[in-house]
N, CA, C, O and CB atoms as a CASP TS submission, in Angstrom:
PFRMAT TS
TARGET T0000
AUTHOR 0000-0000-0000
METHOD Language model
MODEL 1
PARENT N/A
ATOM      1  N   UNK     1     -52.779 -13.028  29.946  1.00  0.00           N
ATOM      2  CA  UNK     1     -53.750 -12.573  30.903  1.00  0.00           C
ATOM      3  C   UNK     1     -54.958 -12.044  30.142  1.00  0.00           C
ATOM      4  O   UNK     1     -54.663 -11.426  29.119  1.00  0.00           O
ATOM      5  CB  UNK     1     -53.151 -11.496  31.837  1.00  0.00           C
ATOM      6  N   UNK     2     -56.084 -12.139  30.384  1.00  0.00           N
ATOM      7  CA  UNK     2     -57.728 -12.114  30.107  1.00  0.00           C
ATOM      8  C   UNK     2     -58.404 -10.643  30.588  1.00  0.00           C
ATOM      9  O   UNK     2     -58.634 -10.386  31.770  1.00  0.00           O
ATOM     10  CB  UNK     2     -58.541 -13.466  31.089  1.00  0.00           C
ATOM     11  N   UNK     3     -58.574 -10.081  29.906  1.00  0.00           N
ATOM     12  CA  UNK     3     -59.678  -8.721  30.730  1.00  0.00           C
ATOM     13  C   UNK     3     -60.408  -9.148  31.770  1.00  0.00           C
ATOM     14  O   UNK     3     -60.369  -8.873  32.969  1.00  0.00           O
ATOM     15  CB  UNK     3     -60.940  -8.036  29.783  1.00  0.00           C
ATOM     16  N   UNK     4     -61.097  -9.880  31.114  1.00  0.00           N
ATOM     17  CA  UNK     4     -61.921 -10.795  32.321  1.00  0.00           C
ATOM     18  C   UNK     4     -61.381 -11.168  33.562  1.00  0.00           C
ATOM     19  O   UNK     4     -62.115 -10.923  34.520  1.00  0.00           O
ATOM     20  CB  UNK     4     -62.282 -12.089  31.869  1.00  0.00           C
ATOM     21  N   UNK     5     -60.169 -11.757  33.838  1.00  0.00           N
ATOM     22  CA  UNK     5     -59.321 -11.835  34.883  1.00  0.00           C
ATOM     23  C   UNK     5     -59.093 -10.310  35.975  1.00  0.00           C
ATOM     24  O   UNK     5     -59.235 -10.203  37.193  1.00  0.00           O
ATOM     25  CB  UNK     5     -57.984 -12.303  34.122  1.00  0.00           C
ATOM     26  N   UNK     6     -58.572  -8.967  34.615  1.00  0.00           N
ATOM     27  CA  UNK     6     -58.588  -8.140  35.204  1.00  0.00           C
ATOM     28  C   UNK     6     -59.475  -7.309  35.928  1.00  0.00           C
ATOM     29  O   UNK     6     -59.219  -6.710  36.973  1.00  0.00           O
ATOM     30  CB  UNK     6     -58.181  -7.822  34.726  1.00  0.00           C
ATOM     31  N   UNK     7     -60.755  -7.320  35.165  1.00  0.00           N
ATOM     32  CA  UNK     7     -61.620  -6.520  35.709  1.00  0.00           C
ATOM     33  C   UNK     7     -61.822  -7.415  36.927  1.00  0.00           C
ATOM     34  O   UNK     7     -61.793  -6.613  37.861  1.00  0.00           O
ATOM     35  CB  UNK     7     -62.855  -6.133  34.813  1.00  0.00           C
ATOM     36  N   UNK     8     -62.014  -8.665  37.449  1.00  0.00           N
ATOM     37  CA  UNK     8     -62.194  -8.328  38.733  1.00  0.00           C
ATOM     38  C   UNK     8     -61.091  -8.261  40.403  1.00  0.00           C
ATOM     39  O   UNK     8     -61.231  -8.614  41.574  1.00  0.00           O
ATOM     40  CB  UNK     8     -63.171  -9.176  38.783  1.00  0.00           C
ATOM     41  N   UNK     9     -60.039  -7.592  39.570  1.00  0.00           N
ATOM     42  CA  UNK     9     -59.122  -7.147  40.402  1.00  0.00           C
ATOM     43  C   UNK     9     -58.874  -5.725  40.937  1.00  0.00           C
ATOM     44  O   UNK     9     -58.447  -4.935  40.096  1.00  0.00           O
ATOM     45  CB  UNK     9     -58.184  -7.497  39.889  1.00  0.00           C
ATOM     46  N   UNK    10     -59.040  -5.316  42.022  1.00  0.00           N
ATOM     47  CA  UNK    10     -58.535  -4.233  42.722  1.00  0.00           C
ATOM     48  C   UNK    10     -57.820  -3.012  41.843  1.00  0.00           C
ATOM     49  O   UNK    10     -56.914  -3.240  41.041  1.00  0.00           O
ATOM     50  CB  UNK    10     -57.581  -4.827  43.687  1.00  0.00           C
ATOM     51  N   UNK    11     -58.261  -1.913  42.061  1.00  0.00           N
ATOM     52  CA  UNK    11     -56.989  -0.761  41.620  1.00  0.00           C
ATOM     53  C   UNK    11     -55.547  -0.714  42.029  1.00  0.00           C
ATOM     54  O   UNK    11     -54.598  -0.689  41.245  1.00  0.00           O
ATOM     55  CB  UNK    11     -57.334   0.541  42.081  1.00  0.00           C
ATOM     56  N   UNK    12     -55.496  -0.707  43.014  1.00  0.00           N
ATOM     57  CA  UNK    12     -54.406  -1.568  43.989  1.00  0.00           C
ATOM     58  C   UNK    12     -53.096  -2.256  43.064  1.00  0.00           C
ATOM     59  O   UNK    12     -51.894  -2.096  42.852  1.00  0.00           O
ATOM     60  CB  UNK    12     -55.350  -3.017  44.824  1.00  0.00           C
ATOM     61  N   UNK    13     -54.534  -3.346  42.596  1.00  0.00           N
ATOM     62  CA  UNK    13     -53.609  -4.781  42.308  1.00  0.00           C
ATOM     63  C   UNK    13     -53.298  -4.159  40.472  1.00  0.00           C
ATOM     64  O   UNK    13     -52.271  -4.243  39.798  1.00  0.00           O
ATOM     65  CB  UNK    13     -54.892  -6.869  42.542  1.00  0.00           C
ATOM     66  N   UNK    14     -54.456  -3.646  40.178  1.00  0.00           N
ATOM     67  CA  UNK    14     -53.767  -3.184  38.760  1.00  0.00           C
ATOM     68  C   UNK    14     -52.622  -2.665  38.558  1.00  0.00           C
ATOM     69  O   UNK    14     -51.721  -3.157  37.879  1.00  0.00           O
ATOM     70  CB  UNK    14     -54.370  -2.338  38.163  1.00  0.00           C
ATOM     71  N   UNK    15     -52.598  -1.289  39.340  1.00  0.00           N
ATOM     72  CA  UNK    15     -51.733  -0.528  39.451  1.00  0.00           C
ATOM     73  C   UNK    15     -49.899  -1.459  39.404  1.00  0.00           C
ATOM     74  O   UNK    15     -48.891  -1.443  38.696  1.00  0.00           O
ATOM     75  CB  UNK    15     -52.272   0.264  40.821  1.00  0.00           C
ATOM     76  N   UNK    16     -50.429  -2.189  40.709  1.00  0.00           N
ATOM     77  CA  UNK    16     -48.953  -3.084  40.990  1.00  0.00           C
ATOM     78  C   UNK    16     -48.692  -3.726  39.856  1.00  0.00           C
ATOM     79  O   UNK    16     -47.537  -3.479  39.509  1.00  0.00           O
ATOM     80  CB  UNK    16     -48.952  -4.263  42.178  1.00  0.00           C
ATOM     81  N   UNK    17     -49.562  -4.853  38.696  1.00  0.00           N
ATOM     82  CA  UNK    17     -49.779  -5.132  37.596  1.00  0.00           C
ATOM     83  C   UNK    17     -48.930  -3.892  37.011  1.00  0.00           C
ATOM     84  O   UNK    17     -47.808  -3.475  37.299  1.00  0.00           O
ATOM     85  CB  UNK    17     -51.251  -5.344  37.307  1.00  0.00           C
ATOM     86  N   UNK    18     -49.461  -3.657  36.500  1.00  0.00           N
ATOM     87  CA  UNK    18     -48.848  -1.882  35.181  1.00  0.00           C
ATOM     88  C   UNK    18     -47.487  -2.017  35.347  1.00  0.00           C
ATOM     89  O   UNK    18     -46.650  -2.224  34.468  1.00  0.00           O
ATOM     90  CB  UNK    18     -49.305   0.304  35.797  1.00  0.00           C
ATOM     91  N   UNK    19     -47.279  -1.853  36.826  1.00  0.00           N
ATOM     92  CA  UNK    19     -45.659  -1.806  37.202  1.00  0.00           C
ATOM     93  C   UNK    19     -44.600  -2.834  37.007  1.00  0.00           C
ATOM     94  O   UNK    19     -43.392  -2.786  36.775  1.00  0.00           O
ATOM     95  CB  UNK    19     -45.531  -1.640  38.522  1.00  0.00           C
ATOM     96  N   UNK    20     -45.389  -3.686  37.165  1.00  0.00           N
ATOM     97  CA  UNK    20     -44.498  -5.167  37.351  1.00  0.00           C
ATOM     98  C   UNK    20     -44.385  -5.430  35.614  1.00  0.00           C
ATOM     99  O   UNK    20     -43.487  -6.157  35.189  1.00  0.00           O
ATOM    100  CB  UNK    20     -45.581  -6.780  38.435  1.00  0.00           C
ATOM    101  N   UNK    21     -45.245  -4.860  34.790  1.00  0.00           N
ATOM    102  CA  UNK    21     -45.384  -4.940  33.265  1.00  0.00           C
ATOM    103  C   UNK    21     -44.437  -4.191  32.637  1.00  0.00           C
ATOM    104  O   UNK    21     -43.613  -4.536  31.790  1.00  0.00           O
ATOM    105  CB  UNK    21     -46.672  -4.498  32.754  1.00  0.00           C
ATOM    106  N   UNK    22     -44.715  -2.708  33.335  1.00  0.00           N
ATOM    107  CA  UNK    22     -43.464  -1.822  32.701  1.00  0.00           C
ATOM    108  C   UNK    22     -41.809  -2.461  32.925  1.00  0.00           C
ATOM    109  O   UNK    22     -40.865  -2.265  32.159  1.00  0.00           O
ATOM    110  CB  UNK    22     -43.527  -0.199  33.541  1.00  0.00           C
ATOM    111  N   UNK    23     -41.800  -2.966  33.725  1.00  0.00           N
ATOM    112  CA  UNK    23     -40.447  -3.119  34.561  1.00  0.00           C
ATOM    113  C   UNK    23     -40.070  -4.030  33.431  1.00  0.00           C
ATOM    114  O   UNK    23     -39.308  -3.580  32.575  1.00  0.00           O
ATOM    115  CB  UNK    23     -40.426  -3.787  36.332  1.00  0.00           C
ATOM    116  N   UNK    24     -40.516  -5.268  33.326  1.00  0.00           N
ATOM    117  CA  UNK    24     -40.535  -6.397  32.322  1.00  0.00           C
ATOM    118  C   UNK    24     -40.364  -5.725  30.608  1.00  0.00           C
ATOM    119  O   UNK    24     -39.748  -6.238  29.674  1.00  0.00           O
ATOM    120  CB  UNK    24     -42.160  -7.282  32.572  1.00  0.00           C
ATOM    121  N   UNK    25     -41.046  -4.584  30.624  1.00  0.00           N
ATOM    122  CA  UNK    25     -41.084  -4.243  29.155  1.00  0.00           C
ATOM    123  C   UNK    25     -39.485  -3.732  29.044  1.00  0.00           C
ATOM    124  O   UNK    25     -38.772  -4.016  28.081  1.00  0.00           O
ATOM    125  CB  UNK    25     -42.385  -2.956  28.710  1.00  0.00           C
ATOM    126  N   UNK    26     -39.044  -2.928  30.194  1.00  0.00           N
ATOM    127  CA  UNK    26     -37.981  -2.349  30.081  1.00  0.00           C
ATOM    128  C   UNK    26     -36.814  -2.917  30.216  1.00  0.00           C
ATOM    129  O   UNK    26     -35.794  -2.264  30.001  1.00  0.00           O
ATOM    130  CB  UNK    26     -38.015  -1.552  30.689  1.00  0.00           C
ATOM    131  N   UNK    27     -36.756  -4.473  30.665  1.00  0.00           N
ATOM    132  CA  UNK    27     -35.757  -5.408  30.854  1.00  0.00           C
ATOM    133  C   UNK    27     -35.981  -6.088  29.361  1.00  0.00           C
ATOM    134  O   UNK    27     -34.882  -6.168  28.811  1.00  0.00           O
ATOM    135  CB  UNK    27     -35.956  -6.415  32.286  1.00  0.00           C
ATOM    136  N   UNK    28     -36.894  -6.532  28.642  1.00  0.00           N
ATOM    137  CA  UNK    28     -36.745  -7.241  27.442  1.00  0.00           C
ATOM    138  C   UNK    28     -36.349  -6.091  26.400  1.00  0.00           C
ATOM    139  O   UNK    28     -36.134  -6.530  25.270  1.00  0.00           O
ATOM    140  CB  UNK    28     -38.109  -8.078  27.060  1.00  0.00           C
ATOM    141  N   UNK    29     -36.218  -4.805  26.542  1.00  0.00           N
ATOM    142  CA  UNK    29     -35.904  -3.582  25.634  1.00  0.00           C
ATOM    143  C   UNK    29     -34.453  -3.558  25.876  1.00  0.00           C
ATOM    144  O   UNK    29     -33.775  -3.359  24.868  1.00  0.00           O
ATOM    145  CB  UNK    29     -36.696  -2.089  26.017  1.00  0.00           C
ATOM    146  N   UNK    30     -33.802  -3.722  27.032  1.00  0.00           N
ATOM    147  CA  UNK    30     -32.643  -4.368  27.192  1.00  0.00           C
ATOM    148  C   UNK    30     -31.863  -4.985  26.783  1.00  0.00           C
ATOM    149  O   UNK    30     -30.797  -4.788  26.200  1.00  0.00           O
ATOM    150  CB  UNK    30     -32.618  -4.750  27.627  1.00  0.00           C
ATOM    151  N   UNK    31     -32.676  -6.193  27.253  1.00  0.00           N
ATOM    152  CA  UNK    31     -32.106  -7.584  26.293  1.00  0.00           C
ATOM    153  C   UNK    31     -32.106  -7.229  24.719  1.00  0.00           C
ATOM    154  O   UNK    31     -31.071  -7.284  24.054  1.00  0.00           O
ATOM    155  CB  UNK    31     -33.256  -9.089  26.481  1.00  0.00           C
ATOM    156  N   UNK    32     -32.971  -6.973  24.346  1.00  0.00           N
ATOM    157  CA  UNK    32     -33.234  -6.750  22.476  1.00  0.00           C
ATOM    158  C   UNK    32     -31.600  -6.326  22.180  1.00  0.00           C
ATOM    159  O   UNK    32     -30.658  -6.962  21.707  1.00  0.00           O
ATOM    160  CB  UNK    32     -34.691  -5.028  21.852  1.00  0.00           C
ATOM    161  N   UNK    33     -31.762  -4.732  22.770  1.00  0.00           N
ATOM    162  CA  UNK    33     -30.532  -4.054  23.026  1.00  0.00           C
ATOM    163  C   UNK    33     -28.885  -4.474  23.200  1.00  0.00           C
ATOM    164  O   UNK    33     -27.922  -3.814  22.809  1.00  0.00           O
ATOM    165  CB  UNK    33     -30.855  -3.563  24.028  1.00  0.00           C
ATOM    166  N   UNK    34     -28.871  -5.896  23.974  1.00  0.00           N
ATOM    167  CA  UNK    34     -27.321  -5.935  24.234  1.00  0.00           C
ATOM    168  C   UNK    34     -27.456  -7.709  22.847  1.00  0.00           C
ATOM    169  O   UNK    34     -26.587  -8.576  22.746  1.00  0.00           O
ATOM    170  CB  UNK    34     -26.668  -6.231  26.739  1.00  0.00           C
ATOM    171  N   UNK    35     -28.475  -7.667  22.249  1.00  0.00           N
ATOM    172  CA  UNK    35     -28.742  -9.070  21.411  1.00  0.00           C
ATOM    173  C   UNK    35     -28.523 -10.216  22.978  1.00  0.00           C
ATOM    174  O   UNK    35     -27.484 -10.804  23.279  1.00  0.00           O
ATOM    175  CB  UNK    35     -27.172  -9.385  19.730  1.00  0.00           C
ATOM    176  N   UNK    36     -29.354 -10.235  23.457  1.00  0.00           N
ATOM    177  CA  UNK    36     -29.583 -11.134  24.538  1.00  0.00           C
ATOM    178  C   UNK    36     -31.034 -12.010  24.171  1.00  0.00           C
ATOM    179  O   UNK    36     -31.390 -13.161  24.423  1.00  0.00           O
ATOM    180  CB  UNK    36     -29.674 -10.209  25.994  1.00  0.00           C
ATOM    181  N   UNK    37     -31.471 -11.227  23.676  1.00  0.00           N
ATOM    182  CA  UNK    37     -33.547 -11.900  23.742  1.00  0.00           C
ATOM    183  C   UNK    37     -33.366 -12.600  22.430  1.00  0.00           C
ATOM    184  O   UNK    37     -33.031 -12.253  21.297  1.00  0.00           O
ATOM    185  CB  UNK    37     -35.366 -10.323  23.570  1.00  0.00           C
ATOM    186  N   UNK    38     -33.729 -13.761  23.037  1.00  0.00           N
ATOM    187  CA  UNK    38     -33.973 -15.025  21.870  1.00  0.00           C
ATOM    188  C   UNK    38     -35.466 -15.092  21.608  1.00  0.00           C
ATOM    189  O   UNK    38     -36.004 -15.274  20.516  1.00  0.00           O
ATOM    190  CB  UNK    38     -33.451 -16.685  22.438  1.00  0.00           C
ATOM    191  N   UNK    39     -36.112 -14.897  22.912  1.00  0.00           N
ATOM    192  CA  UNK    39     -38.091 -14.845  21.751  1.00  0.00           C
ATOM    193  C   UNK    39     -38.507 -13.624  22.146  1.00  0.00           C
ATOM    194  O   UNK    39     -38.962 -13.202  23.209  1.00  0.00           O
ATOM    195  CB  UNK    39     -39.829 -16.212  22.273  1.00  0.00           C
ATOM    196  N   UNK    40     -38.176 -12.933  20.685  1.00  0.00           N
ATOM    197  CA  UNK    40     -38.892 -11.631  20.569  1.00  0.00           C
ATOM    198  C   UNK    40     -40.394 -11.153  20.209  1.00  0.00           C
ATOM    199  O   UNK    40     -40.783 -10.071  19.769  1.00  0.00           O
ATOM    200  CB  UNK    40     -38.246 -11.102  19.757  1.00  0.00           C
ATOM    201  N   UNK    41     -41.117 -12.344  20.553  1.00  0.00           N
ATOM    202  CA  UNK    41     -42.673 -12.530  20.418  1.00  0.00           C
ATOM    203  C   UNK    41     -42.923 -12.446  22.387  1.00  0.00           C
ATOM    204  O   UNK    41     -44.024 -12.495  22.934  1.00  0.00           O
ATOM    205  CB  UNK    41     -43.215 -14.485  19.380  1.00  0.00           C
ATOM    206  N   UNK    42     -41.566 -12.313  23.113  1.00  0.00           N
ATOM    207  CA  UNK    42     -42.530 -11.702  24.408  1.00  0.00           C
ATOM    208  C   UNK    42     -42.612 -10.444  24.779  1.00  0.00           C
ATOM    209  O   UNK    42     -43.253 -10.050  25.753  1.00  0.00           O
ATOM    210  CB  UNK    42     -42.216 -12.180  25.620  1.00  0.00           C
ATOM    211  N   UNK    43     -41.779  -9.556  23.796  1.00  0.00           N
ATOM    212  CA  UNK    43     -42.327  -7.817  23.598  1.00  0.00           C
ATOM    213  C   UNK    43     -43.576  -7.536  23.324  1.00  0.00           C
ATOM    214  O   UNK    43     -44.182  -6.539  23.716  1.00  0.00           O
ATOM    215  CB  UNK    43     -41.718  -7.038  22.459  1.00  0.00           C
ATOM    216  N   UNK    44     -44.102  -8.630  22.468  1.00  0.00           N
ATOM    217  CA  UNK    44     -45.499  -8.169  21.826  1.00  0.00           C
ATOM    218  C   UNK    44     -46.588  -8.433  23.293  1.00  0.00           C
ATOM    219  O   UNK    44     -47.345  -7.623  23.829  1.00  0.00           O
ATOM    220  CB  UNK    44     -45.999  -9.367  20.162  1.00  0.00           C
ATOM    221  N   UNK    45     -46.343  -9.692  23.604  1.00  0.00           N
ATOM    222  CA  UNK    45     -47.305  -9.971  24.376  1.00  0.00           C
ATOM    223  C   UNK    45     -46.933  -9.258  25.989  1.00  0.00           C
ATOM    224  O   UNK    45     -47.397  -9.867  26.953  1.00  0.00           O
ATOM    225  CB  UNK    45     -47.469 -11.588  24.283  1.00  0.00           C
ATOM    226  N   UNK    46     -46.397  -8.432  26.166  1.00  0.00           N
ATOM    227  CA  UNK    46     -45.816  -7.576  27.330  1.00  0.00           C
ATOM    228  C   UNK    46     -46.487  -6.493  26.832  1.00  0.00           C
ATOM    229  O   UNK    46     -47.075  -5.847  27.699  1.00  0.00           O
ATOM    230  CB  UNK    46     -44.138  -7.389  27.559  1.00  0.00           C
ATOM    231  N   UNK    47     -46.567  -6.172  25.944  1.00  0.00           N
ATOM    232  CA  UNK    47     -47.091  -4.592  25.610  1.00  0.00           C
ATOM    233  C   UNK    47     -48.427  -4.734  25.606  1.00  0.00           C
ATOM    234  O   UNK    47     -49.124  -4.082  26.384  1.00  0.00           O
ATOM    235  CB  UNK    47     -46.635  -3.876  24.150  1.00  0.00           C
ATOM    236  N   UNK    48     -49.013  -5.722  24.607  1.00  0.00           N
ATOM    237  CA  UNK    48     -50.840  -5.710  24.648  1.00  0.00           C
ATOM    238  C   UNK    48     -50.972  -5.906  26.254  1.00  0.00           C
ATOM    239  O   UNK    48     -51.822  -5.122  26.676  1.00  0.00           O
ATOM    240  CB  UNK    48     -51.823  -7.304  23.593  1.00  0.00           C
ATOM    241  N   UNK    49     -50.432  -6.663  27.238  1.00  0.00           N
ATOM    242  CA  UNK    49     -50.466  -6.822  28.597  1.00  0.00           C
ATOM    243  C   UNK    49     -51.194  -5.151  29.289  1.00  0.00           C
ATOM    244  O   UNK    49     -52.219  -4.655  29.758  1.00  0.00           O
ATOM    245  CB  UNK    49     -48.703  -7.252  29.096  1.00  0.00           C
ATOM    246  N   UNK    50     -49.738  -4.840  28.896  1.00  0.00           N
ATOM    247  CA  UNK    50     -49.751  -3.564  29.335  1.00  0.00           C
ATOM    248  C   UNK    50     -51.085  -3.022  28.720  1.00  0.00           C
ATOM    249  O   UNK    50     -51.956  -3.268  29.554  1.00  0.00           O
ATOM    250  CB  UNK    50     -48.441  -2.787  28.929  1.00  0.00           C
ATOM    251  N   UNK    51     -51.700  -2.323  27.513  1.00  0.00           N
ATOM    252  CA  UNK    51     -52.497  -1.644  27.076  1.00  0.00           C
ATOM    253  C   UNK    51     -54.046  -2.351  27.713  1.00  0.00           C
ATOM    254  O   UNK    51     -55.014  -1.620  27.924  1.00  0.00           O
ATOM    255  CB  UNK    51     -52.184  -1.565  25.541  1.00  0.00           C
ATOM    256  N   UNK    52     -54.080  -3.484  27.903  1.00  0.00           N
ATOM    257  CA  UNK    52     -54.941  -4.272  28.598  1.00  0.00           C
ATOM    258  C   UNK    52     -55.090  -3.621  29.848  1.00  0.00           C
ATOM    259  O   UNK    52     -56.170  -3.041  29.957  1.00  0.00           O
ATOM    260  CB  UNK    52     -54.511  -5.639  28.711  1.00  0.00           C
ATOM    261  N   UNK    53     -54.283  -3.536  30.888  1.00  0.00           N
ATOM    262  CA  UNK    53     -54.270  -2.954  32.198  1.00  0.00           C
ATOM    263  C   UNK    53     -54.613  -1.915  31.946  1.00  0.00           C
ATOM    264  O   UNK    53     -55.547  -1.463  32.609  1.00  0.00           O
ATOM    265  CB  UNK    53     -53.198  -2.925  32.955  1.00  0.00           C
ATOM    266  N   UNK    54     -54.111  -1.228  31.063  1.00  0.00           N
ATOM    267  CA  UNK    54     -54.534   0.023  30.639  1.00  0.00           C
ATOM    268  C   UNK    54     -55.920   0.557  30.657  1.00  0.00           C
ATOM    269  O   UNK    54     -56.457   1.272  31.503  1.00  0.00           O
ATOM    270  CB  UNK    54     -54.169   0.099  29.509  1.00  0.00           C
ATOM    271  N   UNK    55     -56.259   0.202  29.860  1.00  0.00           N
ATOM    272  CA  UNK    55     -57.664  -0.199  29.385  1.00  0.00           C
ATOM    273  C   UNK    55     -58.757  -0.311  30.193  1.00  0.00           C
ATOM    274  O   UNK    55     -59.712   0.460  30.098  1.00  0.00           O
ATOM    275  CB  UNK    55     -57.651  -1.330  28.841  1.00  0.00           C
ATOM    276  N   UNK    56     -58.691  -1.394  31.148  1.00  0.00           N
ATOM    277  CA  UNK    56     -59.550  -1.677  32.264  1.00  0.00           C
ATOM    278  C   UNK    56     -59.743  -0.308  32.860  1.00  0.00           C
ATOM    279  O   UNK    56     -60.776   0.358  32.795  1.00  0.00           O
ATOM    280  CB  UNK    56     -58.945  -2.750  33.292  1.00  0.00           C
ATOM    281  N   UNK    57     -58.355   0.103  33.585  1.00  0.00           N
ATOM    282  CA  UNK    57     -57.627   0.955  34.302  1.00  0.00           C
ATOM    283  C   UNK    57     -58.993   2.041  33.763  1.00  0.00           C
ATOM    284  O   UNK    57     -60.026   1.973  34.429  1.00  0.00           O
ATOM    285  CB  UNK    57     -55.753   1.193  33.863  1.00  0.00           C
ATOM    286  N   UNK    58     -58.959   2.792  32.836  1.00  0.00           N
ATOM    287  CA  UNK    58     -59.894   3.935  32.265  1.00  0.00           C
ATOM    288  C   UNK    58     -61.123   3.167  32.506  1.00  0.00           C
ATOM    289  O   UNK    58     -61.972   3.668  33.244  1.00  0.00           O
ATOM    290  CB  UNK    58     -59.666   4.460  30.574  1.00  0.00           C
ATOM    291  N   UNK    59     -61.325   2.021  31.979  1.00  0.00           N
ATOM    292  CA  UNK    59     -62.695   1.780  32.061  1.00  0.00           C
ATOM    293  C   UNK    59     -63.518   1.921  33.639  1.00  0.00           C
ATOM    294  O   UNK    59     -64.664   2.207  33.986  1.00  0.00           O
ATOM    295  CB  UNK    59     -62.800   0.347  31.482  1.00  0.00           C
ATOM    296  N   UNK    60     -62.562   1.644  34.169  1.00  0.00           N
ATOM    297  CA  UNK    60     -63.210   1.470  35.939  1.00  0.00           C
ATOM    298  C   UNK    60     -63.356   2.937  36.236  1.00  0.00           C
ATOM    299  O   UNK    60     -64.390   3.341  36.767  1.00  0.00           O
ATOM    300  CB  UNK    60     -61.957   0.616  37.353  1.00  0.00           C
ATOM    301  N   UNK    61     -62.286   3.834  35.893  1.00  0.00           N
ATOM    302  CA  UNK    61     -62.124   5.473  36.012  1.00  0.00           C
ATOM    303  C   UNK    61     -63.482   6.186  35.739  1.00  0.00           C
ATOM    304  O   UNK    61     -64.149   7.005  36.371  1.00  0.00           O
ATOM    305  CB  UNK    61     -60.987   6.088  34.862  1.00  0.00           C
ATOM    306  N   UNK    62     -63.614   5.594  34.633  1.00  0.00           N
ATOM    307  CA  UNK    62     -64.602   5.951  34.027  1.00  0.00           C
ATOM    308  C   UNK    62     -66.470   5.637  34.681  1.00  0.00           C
ATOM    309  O   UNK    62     -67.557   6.212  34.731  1.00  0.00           O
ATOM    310  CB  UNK    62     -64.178   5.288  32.759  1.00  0.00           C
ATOM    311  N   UNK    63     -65.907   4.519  35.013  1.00  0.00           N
ATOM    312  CA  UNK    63     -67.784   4.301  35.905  1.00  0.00           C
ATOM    313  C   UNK    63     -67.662   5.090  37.127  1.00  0.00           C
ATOM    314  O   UNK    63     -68.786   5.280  37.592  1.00  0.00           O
ATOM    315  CB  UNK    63     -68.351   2.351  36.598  1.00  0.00           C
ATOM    316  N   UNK    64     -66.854   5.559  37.746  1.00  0.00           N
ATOM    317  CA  UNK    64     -67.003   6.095  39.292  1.00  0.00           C
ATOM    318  C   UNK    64     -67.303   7.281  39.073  1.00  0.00           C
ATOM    319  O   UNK    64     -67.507   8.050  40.012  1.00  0.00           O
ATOM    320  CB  UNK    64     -65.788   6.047  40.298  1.00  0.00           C
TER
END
């Protein structure tokens, strides 16, 4: 997913984003956990996800 994508989405929809990210981060922390996760290159890209949403998230905070 693209900043660009994000910024022109809703707080709303971020928010739900963040969540649906965390949830995912905490199921592949799981998997790692019971040796279930065979591509451990989708932790990485779940987390920058996350800091991305993040990110926006302040930036929009920040103009209002």
């Amino acid at each position: 997913m693209k900043a660009t994508e994000l910024r022109t989405k809703a707080d709303t929809e971020l928010k739900k984003e963040l969540e649906d990210l965390l949830r995912a981060q905490f199921s592949l922390r799981m998997q790692k956990a019971t040796q279930q996760l065979n591509n451990t290159s989708q932790m990485r890209k779940v987390r920058r996800d996350i800091a991305r949403v993040r990110t926006v998230l302040a930036q929009k905070a920040a103009d209002k």
